[in-house]
C-alpha positions as CSV (number, residue, x, y, z in Angstrom):
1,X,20.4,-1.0,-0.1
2,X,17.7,-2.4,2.7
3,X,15.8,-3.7,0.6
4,X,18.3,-5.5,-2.0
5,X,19.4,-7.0,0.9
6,X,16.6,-8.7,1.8
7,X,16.5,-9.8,-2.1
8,X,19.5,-11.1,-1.5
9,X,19.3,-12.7,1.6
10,X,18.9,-16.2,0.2
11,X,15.0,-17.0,1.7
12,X,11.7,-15.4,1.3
13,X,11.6,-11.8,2.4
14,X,8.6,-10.0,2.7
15,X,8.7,-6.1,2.9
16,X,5.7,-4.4,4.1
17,X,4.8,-0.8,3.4
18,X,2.7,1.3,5.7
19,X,1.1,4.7,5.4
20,X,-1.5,7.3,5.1
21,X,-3.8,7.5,2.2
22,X,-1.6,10.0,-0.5
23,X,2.0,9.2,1.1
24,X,3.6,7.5,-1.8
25,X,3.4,4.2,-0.8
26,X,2.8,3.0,-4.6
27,X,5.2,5.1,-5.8
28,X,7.7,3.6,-3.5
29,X,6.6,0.4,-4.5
30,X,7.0,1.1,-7.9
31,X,10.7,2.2,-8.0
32,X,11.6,-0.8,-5.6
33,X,10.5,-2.9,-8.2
34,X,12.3,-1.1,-11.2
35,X,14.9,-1.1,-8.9
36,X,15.0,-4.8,-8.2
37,X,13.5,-6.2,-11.0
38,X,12.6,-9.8,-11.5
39,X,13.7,-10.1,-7.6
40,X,10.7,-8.8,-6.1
41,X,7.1,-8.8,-6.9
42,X,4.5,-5.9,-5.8
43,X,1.0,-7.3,-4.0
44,X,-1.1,-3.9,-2.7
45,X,-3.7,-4.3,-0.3
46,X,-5.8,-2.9,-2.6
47,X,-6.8,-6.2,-4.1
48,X,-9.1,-6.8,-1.4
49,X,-11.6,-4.0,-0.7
50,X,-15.3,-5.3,-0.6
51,X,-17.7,-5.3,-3.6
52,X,-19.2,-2.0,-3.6
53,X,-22.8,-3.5,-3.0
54,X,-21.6,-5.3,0.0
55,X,-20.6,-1.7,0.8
56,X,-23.7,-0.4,0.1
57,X,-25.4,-3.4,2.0
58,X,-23.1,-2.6,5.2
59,X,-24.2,0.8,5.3
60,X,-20.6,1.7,4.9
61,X,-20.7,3.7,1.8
62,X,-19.9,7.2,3.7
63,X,-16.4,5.4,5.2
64,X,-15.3,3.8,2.4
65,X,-11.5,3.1,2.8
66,X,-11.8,2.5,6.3
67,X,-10.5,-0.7,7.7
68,X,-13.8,-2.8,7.8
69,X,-14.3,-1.9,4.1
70,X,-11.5,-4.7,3.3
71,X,-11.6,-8.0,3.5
72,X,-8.5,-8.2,5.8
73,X,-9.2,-11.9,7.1
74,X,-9.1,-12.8,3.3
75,X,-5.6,-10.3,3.1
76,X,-4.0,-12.1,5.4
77,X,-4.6,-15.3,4.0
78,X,-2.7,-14.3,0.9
79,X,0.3,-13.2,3.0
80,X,0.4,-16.2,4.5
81,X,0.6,-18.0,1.5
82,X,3.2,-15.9,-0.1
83,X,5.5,-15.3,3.2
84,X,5.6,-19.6,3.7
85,X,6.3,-19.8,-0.1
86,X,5.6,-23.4,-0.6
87,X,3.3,-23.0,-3.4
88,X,4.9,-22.7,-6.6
89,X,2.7,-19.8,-7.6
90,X,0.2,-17.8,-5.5
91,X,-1.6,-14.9,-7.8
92,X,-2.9,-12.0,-5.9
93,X,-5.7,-9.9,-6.9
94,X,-5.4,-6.0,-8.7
95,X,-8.1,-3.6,-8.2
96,X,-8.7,-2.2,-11.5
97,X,-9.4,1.8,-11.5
98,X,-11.6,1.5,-14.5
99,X,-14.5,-0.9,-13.3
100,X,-14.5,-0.1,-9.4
101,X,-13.7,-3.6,-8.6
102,X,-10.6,-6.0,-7.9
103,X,-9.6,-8.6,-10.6
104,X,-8.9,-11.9,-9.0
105,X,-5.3,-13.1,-10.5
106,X,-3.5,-10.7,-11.9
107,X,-0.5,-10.5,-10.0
108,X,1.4,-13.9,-10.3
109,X,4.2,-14.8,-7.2
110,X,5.7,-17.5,-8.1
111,X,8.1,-19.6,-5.3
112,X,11.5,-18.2,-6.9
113,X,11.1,-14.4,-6.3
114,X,12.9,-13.8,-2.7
115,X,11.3,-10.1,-2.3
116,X,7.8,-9.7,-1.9
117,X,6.7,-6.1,-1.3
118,X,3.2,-6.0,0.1
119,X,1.7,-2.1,0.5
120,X,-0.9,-1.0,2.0
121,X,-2.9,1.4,4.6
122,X,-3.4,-0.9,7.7
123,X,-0.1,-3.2,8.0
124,X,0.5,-2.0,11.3
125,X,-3.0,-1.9,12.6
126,X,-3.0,-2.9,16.5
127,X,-6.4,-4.7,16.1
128,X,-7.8,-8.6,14.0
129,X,-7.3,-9.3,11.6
130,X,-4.5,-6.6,10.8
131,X,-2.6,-7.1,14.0
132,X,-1.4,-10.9,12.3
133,X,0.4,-9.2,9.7
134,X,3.4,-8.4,11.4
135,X,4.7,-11.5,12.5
136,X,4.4,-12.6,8.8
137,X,6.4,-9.6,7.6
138,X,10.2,-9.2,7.6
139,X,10.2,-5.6,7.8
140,X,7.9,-2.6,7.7
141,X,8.9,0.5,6.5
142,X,6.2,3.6,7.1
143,X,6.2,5.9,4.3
144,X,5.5,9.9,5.3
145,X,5.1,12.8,3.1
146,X,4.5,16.4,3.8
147,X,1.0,16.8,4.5
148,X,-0.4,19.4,2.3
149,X,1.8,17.9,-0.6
150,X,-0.7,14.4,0.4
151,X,-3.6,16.2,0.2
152,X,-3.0,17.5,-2.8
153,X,-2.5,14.0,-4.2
154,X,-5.1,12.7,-2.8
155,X,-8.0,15.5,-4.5
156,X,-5.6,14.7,-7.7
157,X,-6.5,11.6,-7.5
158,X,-10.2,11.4,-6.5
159,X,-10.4,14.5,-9.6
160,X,-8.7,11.7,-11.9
161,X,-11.3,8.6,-11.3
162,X,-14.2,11.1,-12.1
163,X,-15.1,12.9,-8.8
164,X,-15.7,16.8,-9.0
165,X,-13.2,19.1,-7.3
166,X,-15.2,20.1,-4.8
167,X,-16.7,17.1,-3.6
168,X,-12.9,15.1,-4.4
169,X,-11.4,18.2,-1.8
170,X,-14.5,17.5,0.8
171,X,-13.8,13.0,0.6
172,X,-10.2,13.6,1.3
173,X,-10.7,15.9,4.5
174,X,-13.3,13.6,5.0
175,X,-13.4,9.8,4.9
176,X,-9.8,9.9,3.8
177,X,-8.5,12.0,6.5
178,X,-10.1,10.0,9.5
179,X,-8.2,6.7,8.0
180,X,-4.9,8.8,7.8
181,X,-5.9,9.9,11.6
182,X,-6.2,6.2,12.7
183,X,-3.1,5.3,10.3
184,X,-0.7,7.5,11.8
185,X,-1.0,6.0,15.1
186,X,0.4,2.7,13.8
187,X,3.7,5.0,12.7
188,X,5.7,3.5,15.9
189,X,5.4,-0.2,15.5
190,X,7.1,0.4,12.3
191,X,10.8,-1.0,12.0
192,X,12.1,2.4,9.9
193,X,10.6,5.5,8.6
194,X,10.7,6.6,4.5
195,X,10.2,10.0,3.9
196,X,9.4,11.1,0.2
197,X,10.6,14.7,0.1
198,X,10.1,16.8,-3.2
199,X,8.1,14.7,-4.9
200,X,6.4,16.2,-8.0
201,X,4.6,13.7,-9.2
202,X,1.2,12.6,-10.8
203,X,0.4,9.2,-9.7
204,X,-2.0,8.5,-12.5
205,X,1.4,8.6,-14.4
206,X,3.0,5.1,-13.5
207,X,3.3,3.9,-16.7
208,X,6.5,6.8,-17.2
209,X,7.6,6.7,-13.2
210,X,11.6,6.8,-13.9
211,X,11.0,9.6,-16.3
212,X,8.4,11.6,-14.3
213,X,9.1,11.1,-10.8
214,X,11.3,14.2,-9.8
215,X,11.8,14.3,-6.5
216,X,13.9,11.7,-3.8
217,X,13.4,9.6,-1.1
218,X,15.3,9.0,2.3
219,X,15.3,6.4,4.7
220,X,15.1,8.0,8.1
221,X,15.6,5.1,11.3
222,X,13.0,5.7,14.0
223,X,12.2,4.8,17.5
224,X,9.2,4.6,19.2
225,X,9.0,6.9,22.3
């Protein structure tokens, strides 16, 4: 119902959604839009991690997924293109799982849709260029999960693009877990909290998400301390 009515509000709404690495964020995403349909379109923050050799160049390799491993300046452009929505299309990039890499225009916005649901790991992030964001978004929803049942996604995931287990289960109490750490501060500038309870789920399984997807989600209000 929140988020219909911001579809329905008659302007340009733009939804973000926040949380760890493994939370559901996606999969949230995914059954807004199925949800919604042709009201809202789907832009992940995904689209803009650096080119692995600039990575590599950085000497960031080991902290891959951390906040300087995006190109956030170049993020926020993009939402500030689709939350003024004066363009009569903006296309947002996709990162594609099977070359490593972003693919510049695959998502297309046009000026019409009135709910634009951007997702992503740092939305809330109390530092440049992150900090900008929230201004520009309507609403921000932070999306929790039990924590075992995340890490158990998240090796699922890392075992899925072609990492073995054990060095999938050592990245996600690694790298990954530092960024969940830093992420989990930014939990009480959000405007509600969504928690995804009994979710069995596989994410590499979007393709069949109505059918698949067993579990349910809640919309819990929070406020900060």
């Amino acid at each position: 119902a929140r988020a219909r009515a911001l579809a329905v509000s008659g302007r340009r709404c733009m939804l973000g959604l926040c949380g760890e690495p493994g939370a559901g964020k996606t999969t949230l995403s995914h059954l807004l839009s199925e949800e919604l349909g042709e009201t809202c379109a789907v832009v992940p923050m995904d689209g803009f991690p650096l080119a692995q050799a600039e990575i590599d160049r950085l000497g960031r390799a080991d902290h891959k997924g951390a906040p300087d491993t995006f190109d956030g300046w170049g993020f926020l452009s993009l939402v500030r293109r689709l939350a003024t929505a004066d363009e009569p299309v903006v296309y947002a990039p996709m990162y594609q799982h099977g070359c490593g890499e972003p693919i510049a225009g695959e998502i297309p916005v046009t000026r019409e849709v009135p709910l634009v649901i951007v997702e992503g790991n740092y939305l809330l992030l109390d530092e440049e260029p992150w900090s900008l964001l929230a201004p520009l978004l309507t609403q921000t929803w932070y999306v929790d999960v039990d924590p075992q049942l995340r890490m158990e996604r998240l090796v699922r995931r890392h075992v899925a693009a072609g990492k073995p287990p054990e060095y999938a289960l050592t990245w996600a109490n690694g790298p990954d877990e530092r960024n969940a750490a830093l992420i989990r501060t930014t939990k009480v500038r959000a405007d509600c909290v969504v928690v995804m309870e009994a979710a069995r789920f596989d994410q590499t399984e979007l393709g069949l998400l109505s059918r698949t997807w067993q579990g349910r989600w809640t919309i819990a209000t929070f406020s900060p301390p």
